[in-house]
C-alpha positions as YAML, in Angstrom:
chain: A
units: angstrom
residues:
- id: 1
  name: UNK
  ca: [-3.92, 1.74, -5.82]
- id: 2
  name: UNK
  ca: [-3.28, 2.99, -2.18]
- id: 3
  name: UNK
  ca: [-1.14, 0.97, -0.04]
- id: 4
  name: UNK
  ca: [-0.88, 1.39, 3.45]
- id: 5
  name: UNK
  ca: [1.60, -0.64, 5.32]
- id: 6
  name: UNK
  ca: [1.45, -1.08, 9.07]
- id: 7
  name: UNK
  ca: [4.88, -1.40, 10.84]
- id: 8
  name: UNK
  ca: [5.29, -3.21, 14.06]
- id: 9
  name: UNK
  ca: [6.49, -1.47, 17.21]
- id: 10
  name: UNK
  ca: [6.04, 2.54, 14.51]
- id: 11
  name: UNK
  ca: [3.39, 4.40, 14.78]
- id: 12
  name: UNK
  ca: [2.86, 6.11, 11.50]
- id: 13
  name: UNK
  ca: [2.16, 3.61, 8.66]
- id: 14
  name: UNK
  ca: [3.69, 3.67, 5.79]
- id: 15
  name: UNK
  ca: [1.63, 4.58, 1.89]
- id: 16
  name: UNK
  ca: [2.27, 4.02, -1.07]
- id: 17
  name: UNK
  ca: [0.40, 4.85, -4.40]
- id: 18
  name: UNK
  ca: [1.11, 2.09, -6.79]
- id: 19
  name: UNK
  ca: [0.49, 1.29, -9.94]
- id: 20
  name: UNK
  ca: [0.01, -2.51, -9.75]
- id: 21
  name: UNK
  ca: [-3.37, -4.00, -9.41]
- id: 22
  name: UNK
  ca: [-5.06, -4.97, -5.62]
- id: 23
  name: UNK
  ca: [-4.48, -8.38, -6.83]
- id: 24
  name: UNK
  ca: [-0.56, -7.69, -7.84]
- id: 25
  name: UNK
  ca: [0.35, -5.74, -4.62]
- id: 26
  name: UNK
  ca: [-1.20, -8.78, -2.55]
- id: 27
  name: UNK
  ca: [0.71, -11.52, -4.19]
- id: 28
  name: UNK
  ca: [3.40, -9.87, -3.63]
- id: 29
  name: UNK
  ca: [3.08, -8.90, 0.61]
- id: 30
  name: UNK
  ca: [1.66, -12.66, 0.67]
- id: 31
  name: UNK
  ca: [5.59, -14.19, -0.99]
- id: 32
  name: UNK
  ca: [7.24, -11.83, 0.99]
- id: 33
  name: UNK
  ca: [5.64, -13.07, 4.44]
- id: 34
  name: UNK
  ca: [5.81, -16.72, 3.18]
- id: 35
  name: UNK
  ca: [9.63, -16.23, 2.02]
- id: 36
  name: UNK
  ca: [10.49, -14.09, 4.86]
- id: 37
  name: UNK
  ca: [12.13, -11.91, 2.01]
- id: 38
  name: UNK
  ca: [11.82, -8.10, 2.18]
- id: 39
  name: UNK
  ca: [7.93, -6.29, 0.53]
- id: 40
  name: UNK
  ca: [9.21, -4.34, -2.45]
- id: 41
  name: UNK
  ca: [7.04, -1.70, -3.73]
- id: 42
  name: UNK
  ca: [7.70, 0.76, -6.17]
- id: 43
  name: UNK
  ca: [5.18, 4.23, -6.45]
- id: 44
  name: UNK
  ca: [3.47, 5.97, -9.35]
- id: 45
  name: UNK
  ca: [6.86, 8.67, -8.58]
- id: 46
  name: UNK
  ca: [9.72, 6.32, -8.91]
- id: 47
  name: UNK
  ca: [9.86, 5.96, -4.86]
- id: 48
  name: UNK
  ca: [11.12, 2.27, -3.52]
- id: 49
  name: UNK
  ca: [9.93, 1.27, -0.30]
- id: 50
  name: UNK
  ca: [11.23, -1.54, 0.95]
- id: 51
  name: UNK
  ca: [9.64, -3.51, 4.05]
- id: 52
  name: UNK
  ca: [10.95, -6.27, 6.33]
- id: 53
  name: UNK
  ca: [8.57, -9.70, 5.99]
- id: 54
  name: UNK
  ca: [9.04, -9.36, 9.74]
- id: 55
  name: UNK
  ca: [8.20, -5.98, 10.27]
- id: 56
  name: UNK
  ca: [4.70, -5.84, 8.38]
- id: 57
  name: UNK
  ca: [2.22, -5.83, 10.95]
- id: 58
  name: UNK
  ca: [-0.65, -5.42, 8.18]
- id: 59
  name: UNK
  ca: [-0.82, -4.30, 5.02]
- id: 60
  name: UNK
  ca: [-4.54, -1.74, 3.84]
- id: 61
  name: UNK
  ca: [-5.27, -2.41, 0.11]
- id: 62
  name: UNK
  ca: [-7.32, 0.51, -1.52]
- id: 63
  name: UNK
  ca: [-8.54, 2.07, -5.07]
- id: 64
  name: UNK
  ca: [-8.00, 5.91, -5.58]
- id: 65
  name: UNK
  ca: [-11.02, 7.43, -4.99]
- id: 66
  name: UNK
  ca: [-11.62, 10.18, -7.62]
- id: 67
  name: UNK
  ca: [-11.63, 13.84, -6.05]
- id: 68
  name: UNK
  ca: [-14.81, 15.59, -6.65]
- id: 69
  name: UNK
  ca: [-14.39, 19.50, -6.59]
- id: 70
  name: UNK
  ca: [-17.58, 21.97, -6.07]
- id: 71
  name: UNK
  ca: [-20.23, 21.52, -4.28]
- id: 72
  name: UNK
  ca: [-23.12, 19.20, -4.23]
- id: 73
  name: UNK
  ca: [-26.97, 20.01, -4.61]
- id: 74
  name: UNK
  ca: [-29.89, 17.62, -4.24]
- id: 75
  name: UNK
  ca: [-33.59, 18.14, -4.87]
...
């Protein structure tokens, strides 16, 4: 999964390619805003990014889309 986090008052968001489901990684941005306690996310490359409840402005849930390589012919 893609995650892209929105910070309030950056201008670059923040991603994050996780390995937790789109149901996982939203349980966990929904505790952290309810608890006011800090997102914790962990990447597919051992990476921790940690996020202020506070500071999340939003957060973009998304599946890897496969690549596709070559070129594509109809007709």
């Amino acid at each position: 999964m893609e995650v892209n986090i929105g910070i309030r008052n950056v201008t670059r968001e923040v991603s994050v390619d996780v390995e937790n489901s789109a149901g996982e990684v939203e349980a966990a941005v929904a505790t952290a805003i309810e608890n006011g306690t800090p997102l914790r996310l962990s990447d597919s490359h051992g990476r921790v990014v940690v996020v202020p409840a506070d500071a999340i402005g939003y957060v973009e849930i998304a599946a890897n889309e496969s690549r596709r390589v070559g070129f594509g012919f109809t007709g």
